[in-house]
N, C-alpha and C positions, 0 to 999 in steps of 0.2 A: 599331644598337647603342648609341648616344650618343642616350637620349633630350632630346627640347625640354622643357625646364621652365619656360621662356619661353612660355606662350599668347598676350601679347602677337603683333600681327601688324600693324605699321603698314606698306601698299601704298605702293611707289615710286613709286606714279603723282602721291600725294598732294603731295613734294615738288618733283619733277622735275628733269631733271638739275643746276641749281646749286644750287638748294636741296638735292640731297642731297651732291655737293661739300664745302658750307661747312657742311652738319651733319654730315659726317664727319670733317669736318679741323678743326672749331673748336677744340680742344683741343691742337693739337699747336703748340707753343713753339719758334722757331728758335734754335739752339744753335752755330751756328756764325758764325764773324765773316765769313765769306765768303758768305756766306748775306746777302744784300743787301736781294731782296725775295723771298716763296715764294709762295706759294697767293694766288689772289687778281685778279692781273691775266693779260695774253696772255700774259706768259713770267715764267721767275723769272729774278732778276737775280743772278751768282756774282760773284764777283770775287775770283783769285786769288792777288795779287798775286806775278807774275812765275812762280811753280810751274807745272809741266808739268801737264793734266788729264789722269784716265785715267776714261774711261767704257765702261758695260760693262752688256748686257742679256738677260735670259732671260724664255719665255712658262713659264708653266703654265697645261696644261688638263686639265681633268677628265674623267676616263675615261680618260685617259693619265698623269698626273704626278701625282697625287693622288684617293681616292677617298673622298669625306663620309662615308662610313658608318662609318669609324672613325679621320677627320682633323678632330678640331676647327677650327672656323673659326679660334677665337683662334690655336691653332698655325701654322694656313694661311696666317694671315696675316705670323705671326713666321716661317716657315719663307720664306718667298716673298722677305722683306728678307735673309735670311741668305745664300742663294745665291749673289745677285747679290753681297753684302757679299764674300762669299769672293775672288769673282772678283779684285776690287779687291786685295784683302790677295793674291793670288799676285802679283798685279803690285811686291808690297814698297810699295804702296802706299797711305795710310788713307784710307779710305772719310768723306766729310762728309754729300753727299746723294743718297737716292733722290726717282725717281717712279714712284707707282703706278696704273694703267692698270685696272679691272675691267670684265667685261663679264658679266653676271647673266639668267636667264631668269627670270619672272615668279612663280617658286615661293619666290624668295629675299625673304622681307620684309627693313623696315628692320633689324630689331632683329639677323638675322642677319649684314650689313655692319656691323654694329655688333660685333660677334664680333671680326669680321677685322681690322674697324682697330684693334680695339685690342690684337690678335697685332703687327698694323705700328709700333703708339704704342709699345707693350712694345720691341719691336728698335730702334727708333729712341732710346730713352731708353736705354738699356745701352749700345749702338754708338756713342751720340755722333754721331748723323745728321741732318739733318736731311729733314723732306717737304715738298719744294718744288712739287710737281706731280703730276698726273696725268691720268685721263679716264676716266666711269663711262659706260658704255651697258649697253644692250639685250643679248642673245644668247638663239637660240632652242634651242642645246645646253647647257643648265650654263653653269656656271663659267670664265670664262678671265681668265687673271691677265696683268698683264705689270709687269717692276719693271724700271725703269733705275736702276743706283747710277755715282758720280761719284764721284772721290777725285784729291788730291793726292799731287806726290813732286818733291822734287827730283831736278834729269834724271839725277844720278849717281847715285840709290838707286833706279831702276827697273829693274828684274829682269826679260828677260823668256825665251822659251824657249829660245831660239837660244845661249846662251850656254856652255853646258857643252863640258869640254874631256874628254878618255880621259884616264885615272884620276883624278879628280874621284869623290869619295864622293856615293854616293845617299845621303839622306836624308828621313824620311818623321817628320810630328808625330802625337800622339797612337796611336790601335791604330784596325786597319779591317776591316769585314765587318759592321761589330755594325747599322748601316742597314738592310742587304741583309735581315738573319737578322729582325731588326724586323718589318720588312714582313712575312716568311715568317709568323710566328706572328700578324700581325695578320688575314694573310688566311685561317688557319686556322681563328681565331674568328671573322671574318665568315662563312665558312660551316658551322660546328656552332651560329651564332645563328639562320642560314637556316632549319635542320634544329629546332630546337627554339629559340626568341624568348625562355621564360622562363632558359636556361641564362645566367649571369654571367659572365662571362671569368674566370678569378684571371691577372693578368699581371704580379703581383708578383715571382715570381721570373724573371721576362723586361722589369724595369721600367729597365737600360740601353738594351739592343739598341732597344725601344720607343722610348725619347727620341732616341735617337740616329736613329730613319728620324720621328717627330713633330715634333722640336722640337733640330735640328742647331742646333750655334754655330761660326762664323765662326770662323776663326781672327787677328783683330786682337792676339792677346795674343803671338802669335810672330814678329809684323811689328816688335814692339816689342822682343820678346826678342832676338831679331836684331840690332836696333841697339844694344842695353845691350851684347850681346856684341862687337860690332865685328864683325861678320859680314857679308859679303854675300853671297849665291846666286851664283852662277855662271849657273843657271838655274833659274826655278820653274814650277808647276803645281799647280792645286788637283786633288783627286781628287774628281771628281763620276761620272765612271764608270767607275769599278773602275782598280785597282792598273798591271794590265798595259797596258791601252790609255793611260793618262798615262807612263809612261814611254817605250812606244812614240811619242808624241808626242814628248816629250824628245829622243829619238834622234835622229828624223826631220830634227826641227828642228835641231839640233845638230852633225848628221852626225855623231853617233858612238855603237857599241855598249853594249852594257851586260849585266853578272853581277848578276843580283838573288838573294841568297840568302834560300832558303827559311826555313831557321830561324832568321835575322833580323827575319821580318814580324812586326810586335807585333801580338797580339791579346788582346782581355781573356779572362779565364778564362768569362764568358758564351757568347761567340761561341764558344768550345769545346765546351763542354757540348751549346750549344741544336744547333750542327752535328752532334753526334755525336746528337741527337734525333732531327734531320730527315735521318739519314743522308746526310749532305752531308759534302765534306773543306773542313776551313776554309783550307787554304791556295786554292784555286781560289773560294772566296768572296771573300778578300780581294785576288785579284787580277780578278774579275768584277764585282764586287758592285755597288759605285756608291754613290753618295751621301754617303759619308762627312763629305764636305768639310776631310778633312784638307789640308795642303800637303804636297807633294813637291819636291823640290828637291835641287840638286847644291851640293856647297860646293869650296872649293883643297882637297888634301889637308893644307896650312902651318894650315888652321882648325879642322882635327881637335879641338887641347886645346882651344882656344875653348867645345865644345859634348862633349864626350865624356861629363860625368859631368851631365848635362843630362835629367831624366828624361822633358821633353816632345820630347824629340827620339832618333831610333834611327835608327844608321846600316843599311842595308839591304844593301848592295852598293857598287858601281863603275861609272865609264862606261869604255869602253874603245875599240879602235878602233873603227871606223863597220864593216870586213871581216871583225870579228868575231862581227856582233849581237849581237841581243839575248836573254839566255839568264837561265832560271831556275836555280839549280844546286840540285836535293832534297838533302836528308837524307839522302839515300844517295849523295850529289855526283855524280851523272849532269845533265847539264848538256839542257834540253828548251827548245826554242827560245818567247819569249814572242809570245803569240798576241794578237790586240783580242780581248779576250770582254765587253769594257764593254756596258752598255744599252744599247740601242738603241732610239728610240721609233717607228722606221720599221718596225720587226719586230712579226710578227703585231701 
């Protein structure tokens, strides 16, 4: 679908593994003062002083977490720092650096790592991260990624699951589904391109739901909103697979119940539309879906005015006792116990 307009095709073998290392990383500026030494020697060197480190890692591989035929690399590669980035920021914690880890089979030339880093250089110059490290090898399946992100906090603004008490408001930042529904129409054009190669996609009037599963952002801007507001979580969680299965974590963790009301879930007016396209309910999207990389989190009920007229945040529900669980309550207030219906990449 993404044609190469690049015929350039310089072979990996030409430079070999540090040479392609220090040709991939020479461009990239360390921007943090903790940030000692980065690329270069056997380790990079942090140094904290005295702040708690939170570090935090995920793989992507291909034919499982992402598919080339309509994931630009630049994306792939900005998508790959954001993830991880999230993870950090549920912790209430800011992300300083990653490292990234590729492993490529012999179809990927230079110029296509060159795509990717500089999706990575893109995330790292916005997030205020730096790249201290990684490791490029061989692989005889595709693409596989790995990004480790690092961040600071002091130990009494670390947020983590366990914390939530019954009645404690849910809360959830931005609107969710629109990744999930992304994907839907992306893999619809991958195959009517199958079917016919000269057909163009138009994916202009699906050009949210699209960025949102291509080219997700971090939520570092609520880690901060948070602290302007005097706020802290009670308990957080990023939503990377779908609405229901993070709260059920929540719980879990927390030992306690929860009312998630249905006509509380934000969604944007796209994610409505394009589900009622794909004959889909958008509410089991946005509790299914995944990806989003919104935060989820519980606040005291005393923090309500704090955030109420807040338009990047929407209360959702309650936590309630642990022997009450976890229940969705419809628009018709029938109360339906909440299920994991998150991703799963161990399934088919």
């Amino acid at each position: 679908m993404i044609e190469d307009k690049n015929p350039q095709r310089t072979s990996l073998e030409e430079l070999g593994e540090f040479g392609l290392i220090e040709h991939l990383t020479q461009n990239f500026e360390l921007q943090q003062a903790s940030s000692i030494k980065g690329i270069g020697d056997d380790a990079a060197i942090l140094d904290f002083n005295g702040k708690k480190t939170v570090v935090s890692t995920d793989m992507l591989v291909e034919g499982v977490h992402f598919d080339l035929s309509y994931m630009p690399l630049k994306h792939l590669g900005y998508k790959s720092v954001m993830v991880n980035l999230s993870d950090i920021y549920a912790m209430n914690a800011m992300a300083t650096q990653v490292t990234v880890s590729i492993a490529v089979s012999n179809r990927f030339p230079l110029e296509a790592l060159e795509e990717f880093y500089a999706g990575v250089a893109l995330a790292c110059k916005l997030y205020h991260v730096d790249l201290v490290g990684g490791d490029t090898t061989s692989s005889t399946k595709g693409m596989l990624i790995s990004v480790t992100a690092l961040g600071i906090a002091e130990e009494n603004d670390i947020v983590y699951r366990n914390g939530a008490k019954a009645n404690d408001l849910l809360v959830v930042t931005g609107d969710l589904g629109g990744a999930y529904l992304g994907l839907q129409v992306l893999e619809r054009e991958k195959e009517v391109f199958k079917v016919n190669p000269e057909n163009q996609p138009d994916l202009e009037p699906y050009s949210y739901i699209v960025e949102r599963q291509l080219k997700p952002e971090a939520r570092k801007d609520i880690v901060e909103l948070l602290k302007k507001l005097e706020v802290k979580p009670t308990s957080m969680i990023d939503i990377s697979d779908g609405l229901s299965s993070e709260i059920l974590h929540l719980c879990k963790q927390s030992d306690v119940g929860c009312n998630l009301f249905e006509d509380k879930i934000p969604l944007d007016p796209t994610v409505i539309s394009t589900s009622e396209e794909f004959q889909m309910d958008s509410t089991m999207i946005a509790l299914g879906g995944g990806e989003d990389y919104e935060l989820l989190f519980t606040i005291d009920q005393s923090d309500f005015p704090k955030i109420k007229a807040n338009p990047n945040l929407t209360v959702i529900g309650h936590m309630t006792g642990k022997s009450e669980g976890a229940h969705l309550v419809t628009r018709a207030e029938t109360k339906i116990p909440l299920t994991a219906q998150g991703w799963n990449s161990f399934n088919g």
